[in-house]
Biopython code that builds the backbone (N, CA, C, O; Angstrom):
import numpy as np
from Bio.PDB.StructureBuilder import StructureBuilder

atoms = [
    (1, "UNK", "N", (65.360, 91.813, 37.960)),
    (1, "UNK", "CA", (66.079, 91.557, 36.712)),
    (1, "UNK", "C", (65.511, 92.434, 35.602)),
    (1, "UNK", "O", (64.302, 92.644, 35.504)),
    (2, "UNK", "N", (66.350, 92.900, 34.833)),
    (2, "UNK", "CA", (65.948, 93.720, 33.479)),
    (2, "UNK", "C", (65.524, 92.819, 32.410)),
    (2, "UNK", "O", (65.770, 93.134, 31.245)),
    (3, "UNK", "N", (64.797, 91.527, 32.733)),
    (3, "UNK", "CA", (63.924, 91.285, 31.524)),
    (3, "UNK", "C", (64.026, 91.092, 30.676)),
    (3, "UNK", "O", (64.719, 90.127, 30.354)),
    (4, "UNK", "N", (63.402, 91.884, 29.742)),
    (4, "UNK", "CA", (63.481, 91.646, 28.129)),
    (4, "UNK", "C", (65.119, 92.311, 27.874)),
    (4, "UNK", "O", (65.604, 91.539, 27.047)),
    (5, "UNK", "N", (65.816, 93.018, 28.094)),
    (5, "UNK", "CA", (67.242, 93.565, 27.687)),
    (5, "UNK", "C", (68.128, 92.212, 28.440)),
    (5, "UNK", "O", (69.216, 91.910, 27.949)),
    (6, "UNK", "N", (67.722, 91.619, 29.358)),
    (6, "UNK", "CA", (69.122, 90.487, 29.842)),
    (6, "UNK", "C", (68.535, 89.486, 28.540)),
    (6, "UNK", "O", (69.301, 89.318, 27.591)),
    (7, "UNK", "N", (67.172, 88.830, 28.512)),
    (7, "UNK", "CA", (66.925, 87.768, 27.462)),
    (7, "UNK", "C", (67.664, 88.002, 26.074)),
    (7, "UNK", "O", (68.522, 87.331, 25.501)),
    (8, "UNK", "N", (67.004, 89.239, 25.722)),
    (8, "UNK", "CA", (67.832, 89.768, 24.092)),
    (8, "UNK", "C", (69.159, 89.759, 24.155)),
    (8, "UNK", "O", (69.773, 89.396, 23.152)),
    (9, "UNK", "N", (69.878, 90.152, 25.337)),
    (9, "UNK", "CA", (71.004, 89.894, 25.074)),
    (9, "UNK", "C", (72.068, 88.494, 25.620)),
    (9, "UNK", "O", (73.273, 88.331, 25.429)),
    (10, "UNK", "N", (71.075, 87.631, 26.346)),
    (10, "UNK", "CA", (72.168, 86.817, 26.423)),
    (10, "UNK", "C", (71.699, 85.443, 25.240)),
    (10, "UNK", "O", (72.437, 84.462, 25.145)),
    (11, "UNK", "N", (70.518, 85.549, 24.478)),
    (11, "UNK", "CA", (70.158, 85.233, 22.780)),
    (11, "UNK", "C", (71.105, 85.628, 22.125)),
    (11, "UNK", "O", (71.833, 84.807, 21.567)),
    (12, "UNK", "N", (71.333, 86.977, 22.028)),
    (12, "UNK", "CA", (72.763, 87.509, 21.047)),
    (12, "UNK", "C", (73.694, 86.945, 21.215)),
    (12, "UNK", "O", (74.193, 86.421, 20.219)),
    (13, "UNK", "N", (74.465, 86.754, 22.707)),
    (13, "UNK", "CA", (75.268, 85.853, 23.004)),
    (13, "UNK", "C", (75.586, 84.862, 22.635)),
    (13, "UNK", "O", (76.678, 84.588, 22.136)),
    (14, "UNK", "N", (74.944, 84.360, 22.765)),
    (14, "UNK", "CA", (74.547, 82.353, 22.602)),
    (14, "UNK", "C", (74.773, 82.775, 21.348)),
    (14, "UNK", "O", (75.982, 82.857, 21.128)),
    (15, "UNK", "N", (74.131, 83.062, 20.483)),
    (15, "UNK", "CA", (74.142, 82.998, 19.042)),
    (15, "UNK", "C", (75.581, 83.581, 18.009)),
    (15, "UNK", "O", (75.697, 83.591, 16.784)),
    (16, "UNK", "N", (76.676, 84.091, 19.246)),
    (16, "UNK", "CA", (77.310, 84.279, 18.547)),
    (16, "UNK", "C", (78.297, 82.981, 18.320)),
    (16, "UNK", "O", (79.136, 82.850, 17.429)),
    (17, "UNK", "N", (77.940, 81.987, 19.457)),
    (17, "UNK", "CA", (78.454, 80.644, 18.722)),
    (17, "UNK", "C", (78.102, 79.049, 18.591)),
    (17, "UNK", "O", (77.053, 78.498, 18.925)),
    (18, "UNK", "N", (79.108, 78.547, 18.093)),
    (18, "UNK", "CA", (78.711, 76.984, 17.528)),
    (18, "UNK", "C", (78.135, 76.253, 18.544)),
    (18, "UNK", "O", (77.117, 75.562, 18.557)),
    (19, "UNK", "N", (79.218, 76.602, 19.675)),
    (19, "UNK", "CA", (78.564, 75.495, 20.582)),
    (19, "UNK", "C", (76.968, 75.621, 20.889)),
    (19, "UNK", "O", (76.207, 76.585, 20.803)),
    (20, "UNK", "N", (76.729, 74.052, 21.342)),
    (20, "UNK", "CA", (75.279, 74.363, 22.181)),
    (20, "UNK", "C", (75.323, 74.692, 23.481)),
    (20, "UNK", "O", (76.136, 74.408, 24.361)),
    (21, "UNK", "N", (74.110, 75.478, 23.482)),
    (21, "UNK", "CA", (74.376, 76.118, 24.649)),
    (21, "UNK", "C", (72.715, 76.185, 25.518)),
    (21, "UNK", "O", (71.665, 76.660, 25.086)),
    (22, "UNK", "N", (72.981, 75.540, 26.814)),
    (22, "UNK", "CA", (71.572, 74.904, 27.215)),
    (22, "UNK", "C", (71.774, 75.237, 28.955)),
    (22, "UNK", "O", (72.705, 75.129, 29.753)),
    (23, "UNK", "N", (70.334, 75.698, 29.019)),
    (23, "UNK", "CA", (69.647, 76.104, 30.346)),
    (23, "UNK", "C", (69.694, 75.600, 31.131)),
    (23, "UNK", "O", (69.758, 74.557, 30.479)),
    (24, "UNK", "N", (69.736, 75.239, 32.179)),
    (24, "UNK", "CA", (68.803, 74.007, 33.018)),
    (24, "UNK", "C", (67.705, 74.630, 34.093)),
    (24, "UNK", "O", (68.300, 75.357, 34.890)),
    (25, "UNK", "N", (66.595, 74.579, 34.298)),
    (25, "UNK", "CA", (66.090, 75.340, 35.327)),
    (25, "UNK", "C", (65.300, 74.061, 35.756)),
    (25, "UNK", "O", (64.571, 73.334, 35.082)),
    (26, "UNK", "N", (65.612, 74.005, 36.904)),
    (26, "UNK", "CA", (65.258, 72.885, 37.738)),
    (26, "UNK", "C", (65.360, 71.264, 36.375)),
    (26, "UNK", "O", (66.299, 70.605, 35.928)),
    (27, "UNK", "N", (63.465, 71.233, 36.119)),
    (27, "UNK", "CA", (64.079, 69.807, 35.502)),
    (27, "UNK", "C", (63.857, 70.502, 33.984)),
    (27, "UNK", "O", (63.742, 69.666, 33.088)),
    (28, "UNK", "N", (63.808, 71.416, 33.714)),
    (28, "UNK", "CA", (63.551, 72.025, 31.959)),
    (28, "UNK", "C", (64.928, 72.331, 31.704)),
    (28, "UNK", "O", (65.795, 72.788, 32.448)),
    (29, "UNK", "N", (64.961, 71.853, 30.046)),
    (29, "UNK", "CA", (66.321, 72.445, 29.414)),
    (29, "UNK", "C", (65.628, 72.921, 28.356)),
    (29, "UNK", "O", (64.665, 72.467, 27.739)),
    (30, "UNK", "N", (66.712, 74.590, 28.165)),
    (30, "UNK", "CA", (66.060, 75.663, 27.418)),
    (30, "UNK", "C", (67.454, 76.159, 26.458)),
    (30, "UNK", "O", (68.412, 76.699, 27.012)),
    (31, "UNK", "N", (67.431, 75.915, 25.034)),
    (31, "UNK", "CA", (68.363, 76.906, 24.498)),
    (31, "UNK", "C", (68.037, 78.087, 24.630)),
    (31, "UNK", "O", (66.966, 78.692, 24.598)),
    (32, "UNK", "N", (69.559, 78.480, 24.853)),
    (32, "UNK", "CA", (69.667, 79.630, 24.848)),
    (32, "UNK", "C", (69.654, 81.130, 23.931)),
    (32, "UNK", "O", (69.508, 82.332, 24.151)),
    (33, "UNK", "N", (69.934, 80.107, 22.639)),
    (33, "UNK", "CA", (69.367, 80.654, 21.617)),
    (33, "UNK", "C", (67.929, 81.167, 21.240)),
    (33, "UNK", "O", (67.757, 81.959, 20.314)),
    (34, "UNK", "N", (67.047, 80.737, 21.907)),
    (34, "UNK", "CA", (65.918, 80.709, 22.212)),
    (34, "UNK", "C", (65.257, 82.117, 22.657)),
    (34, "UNK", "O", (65.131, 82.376, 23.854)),
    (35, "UNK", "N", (64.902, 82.879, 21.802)),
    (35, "UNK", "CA", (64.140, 83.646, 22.498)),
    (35, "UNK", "C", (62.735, 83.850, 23.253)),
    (35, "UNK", "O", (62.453, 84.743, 24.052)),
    (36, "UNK", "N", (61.963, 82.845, 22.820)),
    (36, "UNK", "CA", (60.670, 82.351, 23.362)),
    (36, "UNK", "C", (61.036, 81.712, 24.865)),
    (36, "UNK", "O", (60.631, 82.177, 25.930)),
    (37, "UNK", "N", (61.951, 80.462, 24.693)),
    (37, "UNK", "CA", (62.324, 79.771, 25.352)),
    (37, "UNK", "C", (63.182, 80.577, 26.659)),
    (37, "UNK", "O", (63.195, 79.964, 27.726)),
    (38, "UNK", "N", (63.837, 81.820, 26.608)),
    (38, "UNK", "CA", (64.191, 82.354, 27.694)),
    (38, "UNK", "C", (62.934, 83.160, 28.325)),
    (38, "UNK", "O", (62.673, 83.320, 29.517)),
    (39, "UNK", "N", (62.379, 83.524, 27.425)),
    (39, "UNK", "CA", (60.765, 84.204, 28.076)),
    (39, "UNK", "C", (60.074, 83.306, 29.450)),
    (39, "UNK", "O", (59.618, 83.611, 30.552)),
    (40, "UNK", "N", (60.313, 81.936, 28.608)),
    (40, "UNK", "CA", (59.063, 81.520, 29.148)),
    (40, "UNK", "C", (59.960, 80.788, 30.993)),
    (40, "UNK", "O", (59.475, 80.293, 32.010)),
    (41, "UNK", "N", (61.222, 81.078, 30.603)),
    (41, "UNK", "CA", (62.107, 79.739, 31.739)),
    (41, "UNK", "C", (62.631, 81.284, 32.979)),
    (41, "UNK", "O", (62.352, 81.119, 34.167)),
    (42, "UNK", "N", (63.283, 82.523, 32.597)),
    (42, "UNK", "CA", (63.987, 83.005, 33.308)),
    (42, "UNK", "C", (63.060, 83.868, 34.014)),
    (42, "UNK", "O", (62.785, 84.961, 33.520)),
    (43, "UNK", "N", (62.430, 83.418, 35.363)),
    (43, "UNK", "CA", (61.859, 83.583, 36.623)),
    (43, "UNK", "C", (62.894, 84.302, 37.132)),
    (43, "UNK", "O", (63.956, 84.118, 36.538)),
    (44, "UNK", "N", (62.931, 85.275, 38.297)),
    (44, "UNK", "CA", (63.488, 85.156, 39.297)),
    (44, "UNK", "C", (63.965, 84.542, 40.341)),
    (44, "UNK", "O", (63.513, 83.399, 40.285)),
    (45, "UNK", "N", (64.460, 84.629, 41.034)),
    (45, "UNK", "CA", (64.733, 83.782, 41.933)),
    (45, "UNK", "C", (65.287, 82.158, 41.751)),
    (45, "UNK", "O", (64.940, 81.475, 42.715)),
    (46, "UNK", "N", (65.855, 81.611, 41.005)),
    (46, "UNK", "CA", (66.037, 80.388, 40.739)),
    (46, "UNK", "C", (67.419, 80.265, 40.271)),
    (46, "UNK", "O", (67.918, 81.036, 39.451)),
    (47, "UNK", "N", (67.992, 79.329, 40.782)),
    (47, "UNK", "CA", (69.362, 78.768, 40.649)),
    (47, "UNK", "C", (69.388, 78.239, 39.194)),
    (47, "UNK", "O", (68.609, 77.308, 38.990)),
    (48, "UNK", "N", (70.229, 78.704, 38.008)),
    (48, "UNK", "CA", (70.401, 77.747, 36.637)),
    (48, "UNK", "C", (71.851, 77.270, 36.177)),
    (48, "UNK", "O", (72.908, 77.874, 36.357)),
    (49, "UNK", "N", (71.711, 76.394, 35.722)),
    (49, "UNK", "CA", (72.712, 75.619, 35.393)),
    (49, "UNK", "C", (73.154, 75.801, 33.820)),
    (49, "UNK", "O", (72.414, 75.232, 33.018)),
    (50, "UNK", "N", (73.962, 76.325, 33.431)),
    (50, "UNK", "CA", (74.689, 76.133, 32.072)),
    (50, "UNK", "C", (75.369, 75.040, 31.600)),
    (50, "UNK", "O", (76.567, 75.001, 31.877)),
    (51, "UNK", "N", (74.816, 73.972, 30.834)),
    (51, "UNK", "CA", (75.735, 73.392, 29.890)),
    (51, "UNK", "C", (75.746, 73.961, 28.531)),
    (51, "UNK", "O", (74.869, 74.408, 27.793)),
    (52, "UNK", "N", (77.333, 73.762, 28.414)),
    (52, "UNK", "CA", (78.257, 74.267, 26.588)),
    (52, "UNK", "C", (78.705, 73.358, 26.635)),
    (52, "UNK", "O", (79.062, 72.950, 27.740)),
    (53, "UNK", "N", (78.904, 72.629, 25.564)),
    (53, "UNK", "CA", (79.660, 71.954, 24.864)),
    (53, "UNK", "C", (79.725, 72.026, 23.138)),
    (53, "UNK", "O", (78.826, 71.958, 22.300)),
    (54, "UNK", "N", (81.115, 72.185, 23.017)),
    (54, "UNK", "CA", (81.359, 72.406, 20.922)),
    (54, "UNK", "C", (82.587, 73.032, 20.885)),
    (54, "UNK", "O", (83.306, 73.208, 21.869)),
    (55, "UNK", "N", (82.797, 73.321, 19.910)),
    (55, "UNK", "CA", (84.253, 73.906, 19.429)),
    (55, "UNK", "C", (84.721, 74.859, 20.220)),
    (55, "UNK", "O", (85.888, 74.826, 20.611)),
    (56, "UNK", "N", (83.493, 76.271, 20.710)),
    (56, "UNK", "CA", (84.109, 77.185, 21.197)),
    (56, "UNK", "C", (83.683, 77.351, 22.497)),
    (56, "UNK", "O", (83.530, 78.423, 23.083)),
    (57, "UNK", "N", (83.510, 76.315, 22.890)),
    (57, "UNK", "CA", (82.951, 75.869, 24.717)),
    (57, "UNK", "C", (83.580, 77.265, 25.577)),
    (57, "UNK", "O", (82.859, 78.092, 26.135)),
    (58, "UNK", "N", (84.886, 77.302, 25.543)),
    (58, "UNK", "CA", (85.524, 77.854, 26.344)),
    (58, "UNK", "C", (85.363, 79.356, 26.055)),
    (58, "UNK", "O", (85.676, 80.033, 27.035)),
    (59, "UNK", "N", (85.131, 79.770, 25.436)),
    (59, "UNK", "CA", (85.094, 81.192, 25.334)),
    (59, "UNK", "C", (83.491, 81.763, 25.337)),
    (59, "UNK", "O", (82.994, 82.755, 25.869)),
    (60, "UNK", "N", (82.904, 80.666, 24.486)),
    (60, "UNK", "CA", (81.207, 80.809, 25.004)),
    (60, "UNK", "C", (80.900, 80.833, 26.425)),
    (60, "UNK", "O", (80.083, 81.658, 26.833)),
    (61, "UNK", "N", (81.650, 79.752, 27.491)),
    (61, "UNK", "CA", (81.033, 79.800, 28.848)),
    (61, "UNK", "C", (82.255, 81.115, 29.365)),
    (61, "UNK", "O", (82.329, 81.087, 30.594)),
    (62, "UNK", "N", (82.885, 81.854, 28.958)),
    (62, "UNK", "CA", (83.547, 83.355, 29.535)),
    (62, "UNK", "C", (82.102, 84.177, 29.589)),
    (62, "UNK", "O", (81.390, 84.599, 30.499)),
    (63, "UNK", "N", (82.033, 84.183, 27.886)),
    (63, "UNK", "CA", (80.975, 85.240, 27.598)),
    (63, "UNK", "C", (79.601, 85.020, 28.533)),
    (63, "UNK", "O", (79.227, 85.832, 29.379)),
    (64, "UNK", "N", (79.026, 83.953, 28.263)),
    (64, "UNK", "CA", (77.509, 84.080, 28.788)),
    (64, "UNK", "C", (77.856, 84.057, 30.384)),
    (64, "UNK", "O", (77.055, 84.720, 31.043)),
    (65, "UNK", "N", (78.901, 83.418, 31.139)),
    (65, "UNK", "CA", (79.402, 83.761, 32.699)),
    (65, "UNK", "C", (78.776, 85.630, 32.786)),
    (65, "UNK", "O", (78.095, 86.141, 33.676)),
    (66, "UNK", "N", (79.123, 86.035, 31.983)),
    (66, "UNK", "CA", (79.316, 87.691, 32.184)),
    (66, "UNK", "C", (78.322, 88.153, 31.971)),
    (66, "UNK", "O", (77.941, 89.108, 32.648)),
    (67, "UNK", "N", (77.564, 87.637, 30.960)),
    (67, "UNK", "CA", (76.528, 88.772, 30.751)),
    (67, "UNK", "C", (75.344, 87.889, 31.741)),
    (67, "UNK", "O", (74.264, 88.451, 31.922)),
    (68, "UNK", "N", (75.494, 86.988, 32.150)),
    (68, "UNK", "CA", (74.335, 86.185, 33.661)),
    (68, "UNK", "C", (75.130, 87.131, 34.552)),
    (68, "UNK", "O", (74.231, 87.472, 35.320)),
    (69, "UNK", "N", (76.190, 87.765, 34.950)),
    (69, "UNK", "CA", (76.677, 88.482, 35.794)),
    (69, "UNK", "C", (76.127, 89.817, 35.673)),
    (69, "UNK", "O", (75.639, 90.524, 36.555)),
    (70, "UNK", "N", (76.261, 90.012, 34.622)),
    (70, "UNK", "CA", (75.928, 91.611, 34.421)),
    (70, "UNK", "C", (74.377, 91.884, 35.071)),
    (70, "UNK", "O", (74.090, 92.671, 35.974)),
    (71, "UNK", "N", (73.222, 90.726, 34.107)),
    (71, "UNK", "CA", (72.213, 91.055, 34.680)),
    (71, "UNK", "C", (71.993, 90.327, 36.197)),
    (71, "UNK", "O", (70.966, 89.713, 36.486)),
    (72, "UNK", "N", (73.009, 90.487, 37.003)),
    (72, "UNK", "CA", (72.603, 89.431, 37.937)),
    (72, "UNK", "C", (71.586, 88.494, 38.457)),
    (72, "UNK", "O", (70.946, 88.569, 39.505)),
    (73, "UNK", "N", (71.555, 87.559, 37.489)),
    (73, "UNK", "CA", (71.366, 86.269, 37.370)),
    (73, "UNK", "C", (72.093, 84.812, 38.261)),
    (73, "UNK", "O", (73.078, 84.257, 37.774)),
    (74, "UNK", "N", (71.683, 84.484, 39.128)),
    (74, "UNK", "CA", (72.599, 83.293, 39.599)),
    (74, "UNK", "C", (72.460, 81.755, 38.340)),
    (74, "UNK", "O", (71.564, 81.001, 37.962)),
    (75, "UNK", "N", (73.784, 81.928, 38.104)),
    (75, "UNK", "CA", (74.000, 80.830, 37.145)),
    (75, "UNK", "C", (75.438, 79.948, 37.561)),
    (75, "UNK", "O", (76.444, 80.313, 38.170)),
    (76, "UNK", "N", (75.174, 79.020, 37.131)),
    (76, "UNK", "CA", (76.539, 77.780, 37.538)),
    (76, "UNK", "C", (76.690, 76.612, 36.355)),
    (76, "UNK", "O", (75.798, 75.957, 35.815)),
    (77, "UNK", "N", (78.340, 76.579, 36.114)),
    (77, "UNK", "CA", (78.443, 75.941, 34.895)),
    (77, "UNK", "C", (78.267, 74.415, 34.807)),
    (77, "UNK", "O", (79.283, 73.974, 35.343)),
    (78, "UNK", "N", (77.508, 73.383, 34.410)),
    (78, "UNK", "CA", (77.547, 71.997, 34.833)),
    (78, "UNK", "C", (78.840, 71.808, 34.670)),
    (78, "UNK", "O", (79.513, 72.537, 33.941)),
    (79, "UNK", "N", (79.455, 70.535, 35.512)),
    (79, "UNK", "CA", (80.684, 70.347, 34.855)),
    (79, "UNK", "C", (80.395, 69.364, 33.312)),
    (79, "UNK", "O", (81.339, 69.079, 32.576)),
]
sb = StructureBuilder()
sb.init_structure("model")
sb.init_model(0)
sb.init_chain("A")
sb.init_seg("    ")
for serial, (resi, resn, name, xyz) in enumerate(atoms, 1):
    if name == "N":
        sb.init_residue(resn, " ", resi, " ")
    sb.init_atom(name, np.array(xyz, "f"), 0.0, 1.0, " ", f" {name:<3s}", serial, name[0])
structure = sb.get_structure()
């Protein structure tokens, strides 16, 4: 994984909206807004779980889908 360029940018992400927008890695939940907080959670190798929920749920979980794609990241949306 590219590291510090996937963290910075999926922070930018997140931050471009209202909703909250939360990690799950195993039993830790991490905003995503978070730049410390993605430092310290996004390991390799590990299955994470996205919950969004807020106004712009739906277009927030497009965006961050893509850029966990881009840096290939395995991520899955809670329902």
């Amino acid at each position: 994984m590219s590291g510090h360029a996937a963290i910075a940018e999926l922070a930018q992400t997140a931050s471009k909206f209202r909703s909250s927008i939360v990690l799950q890695a195993e039993n830790k939940y991490i905003d995503v807004k978070s730049i410390l907080g993605l430092f310290t959670t996004l390991v390799g190798g590990k299955t994470y779980e996205l919950h969004i929920h807020g106004p712009d749920a739906e277009q927030a979980k497009a965006e961050m889908l893509a850029v966990f794609a881009k840096h290939n990241l395995d991520v899955k949306l809670a329902e």
